[in-house]
Structures are given as structure tokens and as C-alpha cells.
C-alpha positions as CSV (number, residue, x, y, z in Angstrom):
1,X,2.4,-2.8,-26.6
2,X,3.6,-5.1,-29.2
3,X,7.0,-6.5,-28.9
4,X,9.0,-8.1,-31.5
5,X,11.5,-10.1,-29.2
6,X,9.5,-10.6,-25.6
7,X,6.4,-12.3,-25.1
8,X,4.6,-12.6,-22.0
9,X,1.7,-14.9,-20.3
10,X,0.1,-13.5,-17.2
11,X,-1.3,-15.9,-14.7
12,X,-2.6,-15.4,-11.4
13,X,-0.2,-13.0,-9.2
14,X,2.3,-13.3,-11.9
15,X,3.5,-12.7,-14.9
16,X,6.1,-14.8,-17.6
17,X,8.9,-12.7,-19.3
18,X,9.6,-14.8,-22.8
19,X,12.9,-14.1,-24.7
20,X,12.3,-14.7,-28.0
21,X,15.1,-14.6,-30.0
22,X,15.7,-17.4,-32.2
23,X,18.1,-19.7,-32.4
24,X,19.3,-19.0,-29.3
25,X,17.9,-15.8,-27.4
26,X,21.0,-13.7,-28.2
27,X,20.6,-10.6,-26.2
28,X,21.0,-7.7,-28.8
29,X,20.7,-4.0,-27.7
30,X,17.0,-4.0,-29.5
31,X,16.6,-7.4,-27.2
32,X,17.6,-5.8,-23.9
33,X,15.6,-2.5,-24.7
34,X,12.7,-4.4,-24.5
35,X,13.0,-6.7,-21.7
36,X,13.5,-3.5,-19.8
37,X,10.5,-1.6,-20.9
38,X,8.3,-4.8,-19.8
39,X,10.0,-5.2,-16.6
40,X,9.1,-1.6,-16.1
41,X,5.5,-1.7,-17.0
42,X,5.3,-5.0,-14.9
43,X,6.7,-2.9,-12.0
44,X,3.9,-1.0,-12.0
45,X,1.3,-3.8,-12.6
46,X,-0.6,-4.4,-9.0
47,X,-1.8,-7.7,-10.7
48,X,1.7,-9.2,-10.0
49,X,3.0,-10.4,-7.0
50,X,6.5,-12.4,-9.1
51,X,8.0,-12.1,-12.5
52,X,9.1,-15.3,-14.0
53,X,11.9,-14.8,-16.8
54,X,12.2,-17.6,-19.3
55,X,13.7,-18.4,-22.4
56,X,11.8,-19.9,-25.5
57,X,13.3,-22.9,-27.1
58,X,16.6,-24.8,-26.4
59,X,18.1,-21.9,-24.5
60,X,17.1,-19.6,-21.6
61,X,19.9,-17.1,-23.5
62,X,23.4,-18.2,-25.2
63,X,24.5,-14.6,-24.2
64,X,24.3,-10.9,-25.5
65,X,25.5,-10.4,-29.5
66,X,29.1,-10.4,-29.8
67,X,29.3,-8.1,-33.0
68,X,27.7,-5.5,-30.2
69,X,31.1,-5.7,-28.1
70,X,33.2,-4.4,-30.8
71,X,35.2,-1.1,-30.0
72,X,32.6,1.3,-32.4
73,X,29.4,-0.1,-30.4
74,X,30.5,-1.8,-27.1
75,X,29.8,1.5,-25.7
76,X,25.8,1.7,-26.7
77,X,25.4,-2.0,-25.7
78,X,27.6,-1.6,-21.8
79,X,24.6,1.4,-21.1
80,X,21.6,-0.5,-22.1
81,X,23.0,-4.2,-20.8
82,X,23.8,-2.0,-17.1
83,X,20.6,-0.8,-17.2
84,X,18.9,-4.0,-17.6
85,X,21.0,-5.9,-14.8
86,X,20.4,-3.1,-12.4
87,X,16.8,-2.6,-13.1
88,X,16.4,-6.5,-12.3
89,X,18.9,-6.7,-9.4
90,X,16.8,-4.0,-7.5
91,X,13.7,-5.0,-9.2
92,X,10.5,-4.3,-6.7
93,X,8.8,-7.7,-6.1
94,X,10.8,-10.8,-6.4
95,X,11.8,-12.2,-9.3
96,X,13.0,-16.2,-10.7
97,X,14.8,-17.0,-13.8
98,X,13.3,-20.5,-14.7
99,X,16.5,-21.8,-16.8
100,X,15.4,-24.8,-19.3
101,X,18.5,-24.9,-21.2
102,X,21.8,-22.8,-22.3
103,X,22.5,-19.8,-20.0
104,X,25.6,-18.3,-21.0
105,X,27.5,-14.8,-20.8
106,X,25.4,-12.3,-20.8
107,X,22.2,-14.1,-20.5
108,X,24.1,-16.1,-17.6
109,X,24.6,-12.3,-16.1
110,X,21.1,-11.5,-16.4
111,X,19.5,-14.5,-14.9
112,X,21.8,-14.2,-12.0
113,X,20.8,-10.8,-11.4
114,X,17.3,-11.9,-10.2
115,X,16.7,-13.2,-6.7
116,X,16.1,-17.2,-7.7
117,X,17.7,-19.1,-10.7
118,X,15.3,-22.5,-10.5
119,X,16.8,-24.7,-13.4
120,X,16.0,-28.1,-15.3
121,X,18.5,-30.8,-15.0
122,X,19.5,-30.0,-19.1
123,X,20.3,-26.4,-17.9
124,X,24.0,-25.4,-18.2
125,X,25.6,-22.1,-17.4
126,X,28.5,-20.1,-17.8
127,X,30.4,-17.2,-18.3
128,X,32.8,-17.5,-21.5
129,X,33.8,-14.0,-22.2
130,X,37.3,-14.9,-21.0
131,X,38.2,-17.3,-23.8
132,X,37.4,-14.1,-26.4
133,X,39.5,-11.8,-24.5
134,X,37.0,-10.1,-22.9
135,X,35.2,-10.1,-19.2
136,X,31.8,-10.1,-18.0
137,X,31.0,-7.0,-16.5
138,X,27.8,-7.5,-14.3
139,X,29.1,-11.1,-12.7
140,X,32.6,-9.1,-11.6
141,X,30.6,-6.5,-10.2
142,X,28.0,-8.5,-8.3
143,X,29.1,-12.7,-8.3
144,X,31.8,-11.8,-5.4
145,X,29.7,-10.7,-2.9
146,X,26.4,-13.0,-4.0
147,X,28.5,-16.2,-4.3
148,X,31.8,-15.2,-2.5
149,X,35.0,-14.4,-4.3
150,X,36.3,-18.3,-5.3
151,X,33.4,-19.3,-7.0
152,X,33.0,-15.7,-8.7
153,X,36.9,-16.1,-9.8
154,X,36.3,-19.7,-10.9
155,X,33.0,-19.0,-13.0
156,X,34.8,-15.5,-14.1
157,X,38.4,-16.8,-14.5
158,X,38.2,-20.2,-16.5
159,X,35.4,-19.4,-19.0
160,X,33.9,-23.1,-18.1
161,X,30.2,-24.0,-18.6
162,X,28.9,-25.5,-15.6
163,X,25.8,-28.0,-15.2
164,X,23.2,-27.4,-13.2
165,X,23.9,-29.3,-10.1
166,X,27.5,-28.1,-10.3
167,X,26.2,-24.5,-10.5
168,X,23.6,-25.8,-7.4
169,X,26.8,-26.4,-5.6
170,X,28.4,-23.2,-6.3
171,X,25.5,-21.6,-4.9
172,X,24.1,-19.9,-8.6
173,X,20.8,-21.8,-8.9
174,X,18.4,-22.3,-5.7
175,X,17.0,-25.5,-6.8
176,X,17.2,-28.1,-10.1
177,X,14.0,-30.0,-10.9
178,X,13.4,-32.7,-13.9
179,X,13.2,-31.7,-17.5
180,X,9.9,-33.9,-17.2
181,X,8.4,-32.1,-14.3
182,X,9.9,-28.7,-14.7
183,X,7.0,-26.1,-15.8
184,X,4.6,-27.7,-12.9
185,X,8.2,-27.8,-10.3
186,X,8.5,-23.9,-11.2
187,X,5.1,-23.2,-11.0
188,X,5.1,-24.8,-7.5
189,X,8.1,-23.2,-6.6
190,X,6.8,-19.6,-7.6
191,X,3.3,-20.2,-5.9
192,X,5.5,-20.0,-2.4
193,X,6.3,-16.5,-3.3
194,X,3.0,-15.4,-4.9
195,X,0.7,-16.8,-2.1
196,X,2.2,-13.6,0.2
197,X,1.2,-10.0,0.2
198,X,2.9,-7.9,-2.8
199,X,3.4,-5.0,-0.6
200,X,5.0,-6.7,2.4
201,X,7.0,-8.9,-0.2
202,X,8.2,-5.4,-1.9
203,X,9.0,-4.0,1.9
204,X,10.9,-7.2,2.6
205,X,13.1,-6.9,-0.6
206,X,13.7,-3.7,-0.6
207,X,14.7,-4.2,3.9
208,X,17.0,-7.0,2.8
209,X,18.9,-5.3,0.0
210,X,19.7,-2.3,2.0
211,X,21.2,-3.9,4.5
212,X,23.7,-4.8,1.5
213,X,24.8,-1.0,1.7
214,X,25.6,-0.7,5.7
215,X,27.2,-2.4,8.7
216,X,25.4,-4.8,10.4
217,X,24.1,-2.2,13.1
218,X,23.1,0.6,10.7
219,X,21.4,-2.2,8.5
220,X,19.7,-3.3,11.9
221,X,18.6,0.4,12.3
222,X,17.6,0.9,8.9
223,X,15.4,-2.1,8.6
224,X,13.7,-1.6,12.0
225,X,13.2,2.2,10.2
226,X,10.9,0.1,7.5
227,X,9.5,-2.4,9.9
228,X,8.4,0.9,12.4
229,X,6.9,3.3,9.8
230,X,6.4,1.6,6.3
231,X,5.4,-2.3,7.0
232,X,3.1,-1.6,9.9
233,X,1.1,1.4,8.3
234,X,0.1,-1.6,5.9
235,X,-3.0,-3.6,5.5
236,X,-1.8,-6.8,5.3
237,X,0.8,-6.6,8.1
238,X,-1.9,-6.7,10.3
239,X,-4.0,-8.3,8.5
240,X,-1.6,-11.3,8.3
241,X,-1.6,-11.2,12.4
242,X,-4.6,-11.4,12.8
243,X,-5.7,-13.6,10.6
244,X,-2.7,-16.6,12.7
245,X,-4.3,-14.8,15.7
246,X,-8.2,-16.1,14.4
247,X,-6.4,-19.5,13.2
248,X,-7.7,-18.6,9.6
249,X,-6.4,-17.9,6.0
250,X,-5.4,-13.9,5.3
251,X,-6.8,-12.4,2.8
252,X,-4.5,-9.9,1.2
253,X,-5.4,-6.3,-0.4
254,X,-1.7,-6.0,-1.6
255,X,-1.7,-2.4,0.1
């Protein structure tokens, strides 16, 4: 399928989400509709081990379209922009938000909804929506317990843009790399989850969110639940054991 806002680039065991909205990537509704119908069909994709979301040109995304938060359409745009967050927040192999410039309000939302932000040294981030009167939704829901509640209530509270160190410190972004050296640093920095099994990556996700839902000892119980009767039913579980048990390289079927 053909989209008008989202391009892509598959390589091997992954594939590259594009925003492309210029000047900025503004996420409209029309923007965020597509995004999820890729992620979706990438889901389903056994080619892809990661999905690597980037921006094109000068910003990873300046946010999602203001005129779209008025009180006659905020409505429309709150459905689609949930459904976009959740769908990447539970997404079912691992996913990194290569940052290479502005990521701001909603697009800061989005990126942090996947599991890694990796970001250039240019990157900046923020969420503004406080200085317009407004809040954003998907960092109040989720940046307390991903970040703890002082750096959620500073990023939420003041509005400020943060660099990418700073936001490094704060916990927000996993690692910052040269503006020089940052496509080959990201590629290097994906190949560390793409080199692993798909379906034990998936299992592994899917264990370690969970545990988000329970206690510690029903989270114990739960993941041992996966680890009993869905990990080692797989291929590459023991294929992967045997294979540091022969001292040689596995060799995955994803299954």
C-alpha cells in the first residue's frame, strides 16, 4: 500500500518507519492513521525482528496539529492519537525511536511510547502542551511510572524542551550518539536486538510488560506461566541452548 505521509526501508530483520510530514512531521489525524496501519501490517511481517521509527528532515516530529485539539475535533484526534500510543506501547517485538532532531508534544509522546529512544546529540525534546493550556495525555498516563513521578511532573509541569543528554539523565532516551556517526550508532545499536530470535524477543516483551499489571509474586507466577508452556514449546529456546551447549552460533527459525 501506498502512503502519502509514511515511508518505510526494510533491511535485514528490520524495518524503518519514516514520518514524512514536511516542515516538521506534524502528527495530523490522517498522519497518525497511517503510522498505525504500518505498525500493524509490520506486526504481522515475520521478516522483522525491530521496527525503527524515524523522522525525515530537521525533526523526528514537532508534535500532533494544534488546530486538531480544538473543542469541535479534539475528540476525533484523542481516539486515533490513543490508539496509536497504545498500539506502540504494547507493540509485539521491540521497537526504537531513532530521534535526529525536534521531538516535541505529541511526537515527544509517541517516541516515548516505544521501548528505546536512541538520539543524536542535536535531538531536543519536550512536552509544551502546558504553555497553551492544555496537557499531554499519553506522558500523564504512562511517564510516572516509566520515569518516576518528579521527572514526569517536571517534563509535564514546566513545558521545558530538554536536550538530549539532559533527557539521558532523566532517564527518556537510552543512549545519545554523534550527529556524525548517528545512522551507523543506530544501526549498531538495533543489530543487538535483531541478532536474537523474533519469537523469544516477542515472549520476552510481552513476560516483562505483564509483570507491569501484578504484584511482584503474581508477576513471578505469570512469567514462569510463559517461560513453562510458551518459551520452551519454541524452536529457538532450545535451539539457543544448545547451540552455547555445542560452543557454536544459533541459527534461529523465528518460531
Amino acid at each position: 500500500m501506498k502512503y502519502k505521509f509514511i515511508k518505510t526501508e526494510a533491511k535485514p530483520h528490520r524495518l524503518d518507519i519514516i514520518i514524512d510530514n514536511p516542515p516538521v512531521n506534524i502528527l495530523t489525524g490522517e498522519v497518525m492513521k497511517e503510522l498505525i496501519q504500518v505498525l500493524k501490517d509490520a506486526a504481522n511481517d515475520k521478516a522483522y525482528r525491530v521496527v525503527v521509527l524515524k523522522g525525515a528532515g530537521k525533526a523526528w516530529s514537532a508534535g500532533a496539529d494544534v488546530s486538531e485539539h480544538l473543542p469541535d475535533k479534539f475528540g476525533k484526534m484523542l481516539d486515533v492519537f490513543g490508539e496509536l500510543c497504545e498500539l506502540i506501547r504494547e507493540y509485539q517485538i521491540p521497537t526504537v525511536a531513532a530521534v535526529n532532531g525536534l521531538c516535541l508534544g505529541g511526537g515527544c509522546e509517541v517516541a516515548a511510547m516505544c521501548d528505546f529512544i536512541v538520539a543524536s546529540e542535536k535531538a531536543k525534546f519536550g512536552q509544551p502542551e502546558i504553555k497553551v493550556g492544555v496537557f499531554p495525555p499519553a506522558a500523564c498516563a504512562h511517564f510516572a511510572r516509566k520515569y518516576g513521578l518528579t521527572t514526569a511532573l517536571e517534563i509535564i509541569l514546566t513545558g521545558d524542551i530538554f536536550d538530549a543528554e539532559q533527557s539521558k539523565q532523566m532517564g527518556l532516551v537510552s543512549k545519545v550518539f554523534p550527529v556524525d556517526s548517528f545512522d551507523e550508532e543506530v544501526d549498531k545499536f538495533v543489530s543487538r536486538l535483531s541478532s536474537n530470535s523474533r519469537v523469544v524477543l516477542r515472549l520476552a516483551k510481552r513476560a516483562t510488560l505483564s509483570s507491569e499489571e501484578h504484584s511482584p509474586r503474581t508477576a513471578a507466577r505469570k512469567v514462569e506461566e510463559v517461560y513453562r508452556n510458551r518459551l520452551m514449546s519454541t524452536h529457538d529456546a532450545v535451539e539457543g541452548l544448545n547451540a552455547f551447549l555445542e560452543k557454536r552460533k544459533p541459527e534461529w527459525k523465528d518460531e
